[in-house]
C-alpha positions as a Python dict, from the first residue, in 0.01 Angstrom:
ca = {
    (1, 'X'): (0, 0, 0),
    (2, 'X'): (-2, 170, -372),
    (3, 'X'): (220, -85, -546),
    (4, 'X'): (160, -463, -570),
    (5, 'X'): (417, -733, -615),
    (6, 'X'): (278, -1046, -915),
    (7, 'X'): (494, -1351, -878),
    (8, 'X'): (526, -1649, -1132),
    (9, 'X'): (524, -1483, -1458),
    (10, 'X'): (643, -1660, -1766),
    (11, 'X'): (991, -1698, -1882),
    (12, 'X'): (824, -1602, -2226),
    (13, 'X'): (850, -1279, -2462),
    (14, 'X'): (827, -948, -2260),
    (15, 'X'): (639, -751, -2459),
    (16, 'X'): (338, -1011, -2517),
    (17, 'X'): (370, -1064, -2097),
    (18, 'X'): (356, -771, -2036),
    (19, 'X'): (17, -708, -2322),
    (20, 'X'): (-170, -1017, -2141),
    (21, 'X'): (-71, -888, -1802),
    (22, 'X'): (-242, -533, -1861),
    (23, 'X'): (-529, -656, -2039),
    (24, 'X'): (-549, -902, -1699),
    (25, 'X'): (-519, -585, -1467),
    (26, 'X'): (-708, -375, -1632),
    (27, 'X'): (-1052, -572, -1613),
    (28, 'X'): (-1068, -490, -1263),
    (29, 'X'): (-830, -156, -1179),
    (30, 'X'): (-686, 102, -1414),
    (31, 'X'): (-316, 93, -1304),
    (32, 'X'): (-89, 381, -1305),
    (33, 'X'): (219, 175, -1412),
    (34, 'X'): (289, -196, -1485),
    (35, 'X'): (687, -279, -1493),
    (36, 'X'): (841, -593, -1597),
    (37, 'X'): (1206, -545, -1477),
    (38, 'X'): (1415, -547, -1752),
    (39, 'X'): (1749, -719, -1810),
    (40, 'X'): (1956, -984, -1984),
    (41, 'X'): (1675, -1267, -1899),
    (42, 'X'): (1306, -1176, -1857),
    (43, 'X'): (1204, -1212, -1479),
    (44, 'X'): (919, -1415, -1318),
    (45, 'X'): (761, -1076, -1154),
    (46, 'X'): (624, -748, -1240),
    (47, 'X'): (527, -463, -1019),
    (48, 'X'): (244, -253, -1030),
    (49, 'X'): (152, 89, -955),
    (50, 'X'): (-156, 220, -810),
    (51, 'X'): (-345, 548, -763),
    (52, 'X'): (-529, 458, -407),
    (53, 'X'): (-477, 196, -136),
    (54, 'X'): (-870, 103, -212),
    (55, 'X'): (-778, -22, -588),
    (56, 'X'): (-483, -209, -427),
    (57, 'X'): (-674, -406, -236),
    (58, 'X'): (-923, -507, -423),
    (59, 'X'): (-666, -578, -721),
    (60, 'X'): (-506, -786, -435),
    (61, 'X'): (-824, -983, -386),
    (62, 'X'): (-948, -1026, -727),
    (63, 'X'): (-641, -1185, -842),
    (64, 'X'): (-614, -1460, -615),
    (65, 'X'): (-578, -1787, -765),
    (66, 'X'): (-609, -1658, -1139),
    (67, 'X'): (-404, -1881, -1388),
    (68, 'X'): (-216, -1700, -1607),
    (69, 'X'): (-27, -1870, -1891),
    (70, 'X'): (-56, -2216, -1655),
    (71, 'X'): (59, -2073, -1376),
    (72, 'X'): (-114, -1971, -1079),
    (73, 'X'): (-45, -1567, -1003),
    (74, 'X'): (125, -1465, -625),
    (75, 'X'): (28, -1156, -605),
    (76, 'X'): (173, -954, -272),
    (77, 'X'): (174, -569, -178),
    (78, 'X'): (526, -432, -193),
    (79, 'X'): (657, -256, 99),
    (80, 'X'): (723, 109, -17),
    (81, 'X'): (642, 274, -365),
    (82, 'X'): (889, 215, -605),
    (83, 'X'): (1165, 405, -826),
    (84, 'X'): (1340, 293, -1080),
    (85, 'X'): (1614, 484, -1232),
    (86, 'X'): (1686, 494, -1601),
    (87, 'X'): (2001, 399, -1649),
    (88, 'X'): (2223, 232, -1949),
    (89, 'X'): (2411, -103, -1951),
    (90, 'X'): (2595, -232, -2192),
    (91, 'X'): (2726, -621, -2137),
    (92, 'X'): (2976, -808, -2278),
    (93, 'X'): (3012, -1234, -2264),
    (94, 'X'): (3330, -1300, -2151),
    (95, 'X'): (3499, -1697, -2254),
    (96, 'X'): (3742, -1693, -2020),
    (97, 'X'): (3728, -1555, -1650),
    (98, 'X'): (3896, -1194, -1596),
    (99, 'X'): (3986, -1074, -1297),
    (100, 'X'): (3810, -739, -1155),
    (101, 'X'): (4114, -559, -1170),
    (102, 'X'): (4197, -668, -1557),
    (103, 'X'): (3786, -565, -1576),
    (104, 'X'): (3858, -234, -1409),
    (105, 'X'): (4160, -139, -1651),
    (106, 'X'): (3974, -243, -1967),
    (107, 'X'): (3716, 51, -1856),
    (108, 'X'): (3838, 329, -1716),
    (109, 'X'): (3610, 606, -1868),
    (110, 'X'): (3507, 861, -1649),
    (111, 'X'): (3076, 812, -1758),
    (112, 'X'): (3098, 464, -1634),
    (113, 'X'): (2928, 405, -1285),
    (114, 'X'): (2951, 69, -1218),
    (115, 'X'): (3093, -286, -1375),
    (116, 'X'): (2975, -610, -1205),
    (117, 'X'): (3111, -885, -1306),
    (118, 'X'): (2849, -1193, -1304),
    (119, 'X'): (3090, -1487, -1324),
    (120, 'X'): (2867, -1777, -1352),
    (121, 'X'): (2690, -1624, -1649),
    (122, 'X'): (3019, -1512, -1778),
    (123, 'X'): (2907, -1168, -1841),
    (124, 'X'): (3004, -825, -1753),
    (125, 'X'): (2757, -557, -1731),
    (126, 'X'): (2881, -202, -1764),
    (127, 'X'): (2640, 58, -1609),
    (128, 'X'): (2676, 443, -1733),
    (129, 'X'): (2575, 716, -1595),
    (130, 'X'): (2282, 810, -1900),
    (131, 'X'): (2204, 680, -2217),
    (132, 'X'): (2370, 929, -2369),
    (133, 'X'): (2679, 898, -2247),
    (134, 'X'): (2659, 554, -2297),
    (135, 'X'): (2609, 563, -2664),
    (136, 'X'): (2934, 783, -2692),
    (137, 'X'): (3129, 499, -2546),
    (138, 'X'): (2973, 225, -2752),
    (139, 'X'): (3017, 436, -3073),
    (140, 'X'): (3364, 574, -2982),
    (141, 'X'): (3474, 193, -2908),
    (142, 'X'): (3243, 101, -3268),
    (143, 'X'): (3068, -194, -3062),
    (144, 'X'): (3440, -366, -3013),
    (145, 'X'): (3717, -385, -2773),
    (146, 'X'): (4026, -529, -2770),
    (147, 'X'): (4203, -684, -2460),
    (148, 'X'): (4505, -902, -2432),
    (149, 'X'): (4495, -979, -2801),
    (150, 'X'): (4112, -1035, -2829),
    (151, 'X'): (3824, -874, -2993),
    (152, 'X'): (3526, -824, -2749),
    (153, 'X'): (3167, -779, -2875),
    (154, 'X'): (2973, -480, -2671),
    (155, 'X'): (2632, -565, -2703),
    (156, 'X'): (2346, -273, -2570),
    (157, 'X'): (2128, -420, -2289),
}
């Protein structure tokens, strides 16, 4: 166990989380790597990377039952170390529903990887293959697209 798992984080700004959490962490291990998962809505977890097992554990045991912004910390080891790929999304808000196919012809560039389609959010979020080739797209389409008559708002992630 090298990576630990801290449940019941604030829905509050990232960036301050994320300040409190290290200074938290950092009283009793010095972490390799503390990620907040990042997306359109700021999770309730984080995950954090260790050098041994030995600070693990004890980072494990020292944070049981610490209150943090009100809420009580879960902290749990994670099952295998963890990667995270770098990749770009850009996300539109749809109003009306589109089908996946209508989705699919509206972007048909070669850099994207993936478009999922989060209907009860009414959002679609458009995964590249880099950065850079998303910010190609998003300047080549100047932030806009049109479909069936309407102007759509691309908006970076």
């Amino acid at each position: 166990m090298l990576s630990l798992c801290i449940k019941n984080l604030p829905e509050k700004n990232r960036e301050e989380v994320l300040r409190r959490l290290t200074l938290v962490i950092t009283r009793f291990v010095i972490p390799l790597k503390i990620t907040i998962p990042h997306s359109f809505k700021l999770r309730q977890y984080a995950f954090i990377e260790l050098s041994t097992e030995e600070d693990a554990y004890f980072l494990l045991n020292s944070l049981k039952n610490t209150i943090f912004f009100n809420r009580e910390l879960i902290v749990e080891p994670c099952k295998e170390k963890l990667k995270f790929k770098s990749t770009k999304t850009l996300f539109i808000k749809l109003q009306e529903n589109f089908s996946d196919a209508d989705l699919k012809s509206l972007f048909t560039h070669p850099f994207i990887k993936n478009i999922r389609n989060i209907k009860v959010k009414k959002i679609v979020l458009i995964d590249f293959i880099d950065e850079k080739k998303c910010k190609e797209y998003f300047e080549l389409k100047k932030g806009k697209i049109n479909f069936k008559g309407k102007e759509i708002l691309l908006e970076c992630l």
